[in-house]
N, C-alpha and C positions, 0 to 999 in steps of 0.2 A: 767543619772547623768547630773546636769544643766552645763551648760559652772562658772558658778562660784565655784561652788565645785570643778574643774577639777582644775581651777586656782589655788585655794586656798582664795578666794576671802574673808577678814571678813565684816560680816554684823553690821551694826552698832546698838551698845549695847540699849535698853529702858533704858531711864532714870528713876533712883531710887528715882525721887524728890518725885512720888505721895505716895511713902513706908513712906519715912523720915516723911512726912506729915503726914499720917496716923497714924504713929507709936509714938515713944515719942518725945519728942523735945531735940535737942543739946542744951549746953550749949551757943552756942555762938547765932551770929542774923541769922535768916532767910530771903531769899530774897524772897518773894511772884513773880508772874509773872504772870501778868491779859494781856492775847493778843490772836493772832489771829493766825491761821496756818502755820504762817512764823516761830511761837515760839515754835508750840506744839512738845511735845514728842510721836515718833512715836513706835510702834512697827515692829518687822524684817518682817513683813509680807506685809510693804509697802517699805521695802529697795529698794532704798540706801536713800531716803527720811530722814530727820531731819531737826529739827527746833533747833533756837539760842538757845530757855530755854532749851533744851534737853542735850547741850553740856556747858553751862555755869558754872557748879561748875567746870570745869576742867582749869576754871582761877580764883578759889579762893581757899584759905589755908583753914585747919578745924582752928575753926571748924565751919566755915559758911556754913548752908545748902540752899540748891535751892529746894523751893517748886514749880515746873512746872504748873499752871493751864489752861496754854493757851488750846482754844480748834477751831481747823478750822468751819471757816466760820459767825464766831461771830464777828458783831462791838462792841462800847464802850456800844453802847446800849442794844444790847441782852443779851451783855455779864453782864448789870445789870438784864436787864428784868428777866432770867431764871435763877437769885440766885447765879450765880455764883462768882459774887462779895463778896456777904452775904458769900458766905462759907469759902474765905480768911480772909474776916473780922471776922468773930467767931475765927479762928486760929489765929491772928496777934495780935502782943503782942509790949509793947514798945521796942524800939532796935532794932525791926526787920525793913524789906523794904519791898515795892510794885512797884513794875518796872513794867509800862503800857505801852505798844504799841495796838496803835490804828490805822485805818485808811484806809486799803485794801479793808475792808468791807463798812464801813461805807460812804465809796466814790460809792459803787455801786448802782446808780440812778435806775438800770434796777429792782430793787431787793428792792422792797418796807420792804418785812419783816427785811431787814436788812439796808435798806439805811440811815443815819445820816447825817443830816446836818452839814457843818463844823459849825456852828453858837450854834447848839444842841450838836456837838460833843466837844465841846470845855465847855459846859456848864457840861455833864455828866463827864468828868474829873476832873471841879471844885468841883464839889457839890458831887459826887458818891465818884470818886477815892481819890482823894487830901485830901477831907473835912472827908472822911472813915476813910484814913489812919493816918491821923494827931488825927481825933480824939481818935484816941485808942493809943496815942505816938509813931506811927511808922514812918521813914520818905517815903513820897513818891517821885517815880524818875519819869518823865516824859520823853518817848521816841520817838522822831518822828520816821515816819514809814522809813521801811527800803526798799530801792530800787528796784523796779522793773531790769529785764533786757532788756528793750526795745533803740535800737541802730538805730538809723538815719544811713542806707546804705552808704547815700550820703554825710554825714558831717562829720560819725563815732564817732556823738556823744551823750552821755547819756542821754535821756530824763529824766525831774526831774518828781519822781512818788508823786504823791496828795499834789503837794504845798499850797492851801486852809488847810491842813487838818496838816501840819507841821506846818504852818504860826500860825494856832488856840493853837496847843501843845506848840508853846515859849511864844505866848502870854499870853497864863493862865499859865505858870509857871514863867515868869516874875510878874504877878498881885498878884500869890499868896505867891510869895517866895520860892521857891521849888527847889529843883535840876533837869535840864532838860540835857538828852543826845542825843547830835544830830546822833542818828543812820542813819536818809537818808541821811545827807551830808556825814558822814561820810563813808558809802555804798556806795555811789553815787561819791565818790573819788576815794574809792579802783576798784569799776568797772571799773572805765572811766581809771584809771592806769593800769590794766590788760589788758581791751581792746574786743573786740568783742567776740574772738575766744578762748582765754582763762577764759570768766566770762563762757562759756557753760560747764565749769566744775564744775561752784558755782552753777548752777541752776541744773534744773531738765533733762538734756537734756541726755535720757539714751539711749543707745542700744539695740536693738532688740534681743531676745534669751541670755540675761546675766543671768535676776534677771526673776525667777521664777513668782512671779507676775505680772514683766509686757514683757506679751511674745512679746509684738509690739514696745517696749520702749518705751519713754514718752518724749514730747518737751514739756516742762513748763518756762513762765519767770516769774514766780513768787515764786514758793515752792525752797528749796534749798537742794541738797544731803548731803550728812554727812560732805565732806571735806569744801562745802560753807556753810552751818550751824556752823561749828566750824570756819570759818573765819568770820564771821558777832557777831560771840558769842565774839571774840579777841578784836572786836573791839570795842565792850561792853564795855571788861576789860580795854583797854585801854583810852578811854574816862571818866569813872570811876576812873581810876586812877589819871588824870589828875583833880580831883576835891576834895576838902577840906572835904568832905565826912569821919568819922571814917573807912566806908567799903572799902574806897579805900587802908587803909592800908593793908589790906587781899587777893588786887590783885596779884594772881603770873604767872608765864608763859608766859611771855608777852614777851617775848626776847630770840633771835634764843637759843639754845641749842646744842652740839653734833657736829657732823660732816656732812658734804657734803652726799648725796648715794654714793653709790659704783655706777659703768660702768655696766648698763642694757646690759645681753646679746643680739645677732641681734635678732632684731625679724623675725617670721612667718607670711607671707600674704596669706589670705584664701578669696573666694569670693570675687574674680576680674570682676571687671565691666569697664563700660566705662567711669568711674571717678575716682574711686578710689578704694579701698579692705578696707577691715577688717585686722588689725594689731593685734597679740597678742604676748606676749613675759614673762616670768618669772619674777613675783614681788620682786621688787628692798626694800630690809629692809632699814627701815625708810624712803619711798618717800614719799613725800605728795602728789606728780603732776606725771606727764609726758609730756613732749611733743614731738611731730611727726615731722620731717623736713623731708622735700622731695626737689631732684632738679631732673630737667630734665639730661640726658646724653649729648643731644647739648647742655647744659647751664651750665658745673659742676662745674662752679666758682658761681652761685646763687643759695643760699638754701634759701628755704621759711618756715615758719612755717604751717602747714596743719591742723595739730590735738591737742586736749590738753586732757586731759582723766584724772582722780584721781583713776583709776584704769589701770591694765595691758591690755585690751582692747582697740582699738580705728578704728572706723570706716572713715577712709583716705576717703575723697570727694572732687569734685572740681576741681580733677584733670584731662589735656587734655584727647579724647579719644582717642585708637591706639596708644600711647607715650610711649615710652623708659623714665623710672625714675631710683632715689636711694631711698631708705626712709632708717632714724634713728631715735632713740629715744634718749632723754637725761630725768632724773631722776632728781624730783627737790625738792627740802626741804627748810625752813627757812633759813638755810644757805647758800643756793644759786643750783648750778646743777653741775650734775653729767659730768665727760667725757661722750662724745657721745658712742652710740654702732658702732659696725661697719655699714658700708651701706650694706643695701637688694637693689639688683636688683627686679625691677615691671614694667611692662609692661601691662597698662590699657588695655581692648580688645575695638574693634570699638561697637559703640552702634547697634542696631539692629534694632531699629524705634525710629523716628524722627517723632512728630506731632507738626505745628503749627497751633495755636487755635485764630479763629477771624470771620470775614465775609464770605461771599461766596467769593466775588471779590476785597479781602483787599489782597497784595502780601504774599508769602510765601518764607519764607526764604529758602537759598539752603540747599539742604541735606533734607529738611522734605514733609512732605504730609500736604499738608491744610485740616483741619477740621472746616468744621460751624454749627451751630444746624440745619443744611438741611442734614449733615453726619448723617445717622440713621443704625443701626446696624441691621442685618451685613452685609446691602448692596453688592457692590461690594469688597469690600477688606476686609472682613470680621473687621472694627474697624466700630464704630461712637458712638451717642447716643441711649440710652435707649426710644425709643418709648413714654415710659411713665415717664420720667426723664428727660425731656428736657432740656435743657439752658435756662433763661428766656431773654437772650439778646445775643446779640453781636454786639461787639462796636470797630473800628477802628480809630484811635485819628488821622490819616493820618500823612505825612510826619514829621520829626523831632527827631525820634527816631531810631532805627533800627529794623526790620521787625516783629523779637520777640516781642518784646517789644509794642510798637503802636498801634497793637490790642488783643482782649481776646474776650473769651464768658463767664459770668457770671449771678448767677440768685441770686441777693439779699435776704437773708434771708429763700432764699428755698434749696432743695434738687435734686441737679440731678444727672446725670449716667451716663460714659463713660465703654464700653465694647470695648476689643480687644483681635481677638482671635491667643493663641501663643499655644507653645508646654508646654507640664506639664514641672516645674523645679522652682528654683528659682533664683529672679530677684532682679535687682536696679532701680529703678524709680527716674528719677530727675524732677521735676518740675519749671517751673517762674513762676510767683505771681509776677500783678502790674498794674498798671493805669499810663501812662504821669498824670494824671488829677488830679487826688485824691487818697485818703489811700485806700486799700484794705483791706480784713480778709479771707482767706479760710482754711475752714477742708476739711483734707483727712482721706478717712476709704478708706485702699489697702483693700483685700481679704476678706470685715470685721472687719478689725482691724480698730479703730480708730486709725490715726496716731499723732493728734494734726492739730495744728491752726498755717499757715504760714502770717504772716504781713508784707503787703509791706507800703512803706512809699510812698506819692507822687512824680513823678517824677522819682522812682527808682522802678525796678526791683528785686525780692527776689526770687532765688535759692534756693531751698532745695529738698535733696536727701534722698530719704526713701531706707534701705537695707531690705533683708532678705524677700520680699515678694515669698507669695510660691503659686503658681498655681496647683492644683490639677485635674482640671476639661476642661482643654484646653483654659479656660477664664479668661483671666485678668478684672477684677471689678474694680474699681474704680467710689466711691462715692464721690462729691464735695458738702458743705455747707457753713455755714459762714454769717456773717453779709454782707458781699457783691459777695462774690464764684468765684472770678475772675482766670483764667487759660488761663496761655501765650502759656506758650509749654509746651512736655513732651516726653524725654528721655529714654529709657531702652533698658538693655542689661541683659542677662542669667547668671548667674554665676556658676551654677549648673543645 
């Protein structure tokens, strides 16, 4: 039985827009929805995954229906090229709407079959979407794209996601007269107000061994789970609202409701490492959020926030290794948060290897073992490189930094292999990602699992802790790739 049946976990419902569609038409207007994988409706088989059109009738009255057609991976232009416009426009009728978001795709230069010029992107809005929908009396909305979650370490602050590609979206709806809804500023406000650690509940950023699907969990900043699909869908409504639109009188939901949660019982800590565990605890009716606070015991007038989760789940990271802690959860809703639970005593364990990753004769910081692409496995200490997976560099930026940090090994756009040999069980892996110099991009596949793509920003260092890796064969694997494959250190400790 998966960890989310055990919870009681609900998966989030398929939207019934492509039925309504199919089926007969309501009496009142339909809202069409022409966009990209941000929008689409998903099925339970990609949970906890959802898109904004998936959760948008649940801020309008009947009897306005949501015809969902977004579909992943399509710009403004494929999304004519392959008809799929033509098939809203056979359905649409005067009264109704067409809400287009465009943009995620169409910004992808790497990706000729789908890449759109802002200059053409802006023209396929006028002439396809605008000039479609106007012509058959329906109104069109015009949406800029909605926010990426990419966060500057060092400034903590929100990168704007395809400014060209927003800039084009006001412009043709100012030229044409049209209704336009700023979804990226207005995404791009709520993130930047939420903040680093609590938008990783709006995005994709899952846990390992929850969701059936995805046994290695998924780091995504662009797709959103159910609880940030219905916040990005709110904001819809509420933007909408704000405009002289007939549809705006049919926005509802838009203002808290009900009461505060109830006080989360204490949670359980399972799979203790040298940062952090795995928190689980009995789902709080009516939460929308959670959040994790931990203080150390030498420090029990400081509590920090650690985790944030939209489920009773959370994997606590980050935290010192060997340290005496508290952790609590508090329970949070439109109305605000719940009383805290009691505090759980935790007790990180020390890590068990320490690799830092740079030159043969760049320093090594205390506590670790230097590794350079001359470490070839399995050598003396049974760790290094894959023979045939090498590192295609290593580069030491010299003094200004601290020892982590200032050098790495990385092979641009290829694929290499670190092996190190431990006992069968499973682990915690924390890794840095970073250059003094420039951006970084590296994937991790632990045991085979792809784990996702860590981004560091220049100048800063990026942290990120994989749980749940499971060694069967006496061999820790670890695959590095990536537009630049950069790797500072790397951490782990047993949990099991």
């Amino acid at each position: 039985m998966s960890l989310a049946t055990l919870l009681g976990l609900g998966l989030p419902a398929v939207a019934h827009a492509e039925e309504r569609a199919a089926g007969e038409r309501a009496e009142g207007p339909t809202v069409f929805v022409a966009s990209d994988s941000t929008a689409q409706s998903y099925t339970t088989d990609f949970a906890p995954q959802a898109g904004w059109g998936q959760l948008l009738d649940r801020y309008f009255a009947e009897p306005v229906t949501v015809a969902n057609h977004a579909i992943g991976g399509r710009s403004s232009r494929t999304f004519v090229e392959e008809g799929r416009l033509d098939a809203i426009l056979n359905e649409i009728r005067p009264g109704d709407y067409l809400f287009v978001q465009f943009g995620h795709n169409d910004a992808t230069i790497s990706r000729p079959d789908r890449y759109t010029s802002p200059a053409d992107f802006k023209e396929y809005l006028r002439e396809d979407y605008i000039g479609g929908a106007l012509a058959r009396g329906a109104t069109p909305v015009v949406l800029t794209p909605v926010s990426r979650r990419v966060f500057d370490p060092t400034s903590g602050e929100l990168g704007e996601s395809f400014p060209e590609y927003a800039q084009a979206a006001r412009e043709v709806a100012a030229e044409e007269g049209v209704p336009l809804l700023e979804l990226g500023q207005a995404s791009r406000e709520y993130l930047s107000g939420v903040g680093p650690l609590e938008s990783t509940a709006v995005f994709l950023h899952v846990p390992p061994g929850v969701y059936p699907n995805r046994p290695a969990g998924t780091i995504d900043e662009t797709h959103f789970q159910t609880y940030g699909a219905d916040r990005m869908a709110r904001l819809i409504a509420v933007e909408l609202a704000g405009t002289d639109l007939p549809l705006a009188d049919a926005v509802v939901n838009t203002e808290p409701t009900g009461h505060r949660p109830a006080r989360p019982d204490r949670p359980a800590a399972s799979q203790v490492g040298h940062d952090g565990a795995r928190l689980t605890w009995p789902a709080v009716a009516n939460a929308d959020l959670y959040r994790v606070e931990a203080r150390r015991l030498d420090d029990r007038g400081r509590r920090e926030l650690v985790a944030v989760a939209p489920i009773p789940v959370a994997d606590v990271t980050g935290l010192a290794a060997d340290t005496r802690y508290e952790v609590r959860v508090i329970a949070v809703n439109d109305r605000g948060p719940s009383a805290a639970s009691r505090w759980l005593p935790l007790t990180t364990s020390a890590a068990d290897l320490r690799l830092d990753f740079g030159t043969a004769d760049s320093p090594v910081a205390d506590g670790y073992l230097g590794v350079s692409p001359e470490t070839v496995y399995p050598g003396e200490r049974g760790l290094g490189f894959v023979a045939t997976a090498l590192p295609g560099q290593a580069i030491d930026r010299g003094p200004g930094t601290d020892d982590l940090s200032r050098d790495f090994v990385s092979s641009p756009g290829a694929t290499y292999q670190l092996a190190v040999d431990v006992p069968d069980g499973v682990y915690t892996v924390s890794a840095t990602v970073g250059d003094p110099a420039g951006a970084s991009r590296t994937g991790f596949v632990l045991e085979g699992s792809d784990r996702g793509q860590v981004i560091g920003y220049p100048g800063a260092v990026t942290p990120k802790t994989f749980t749940q890796v499971t060694v069967a064969d006496g061999r820790l694997d670890l695959s590095l790739y990536g537009e630049t494959g950069h790797l500072n250190s790397l951490v782990l400790s047993r949990t099991s």
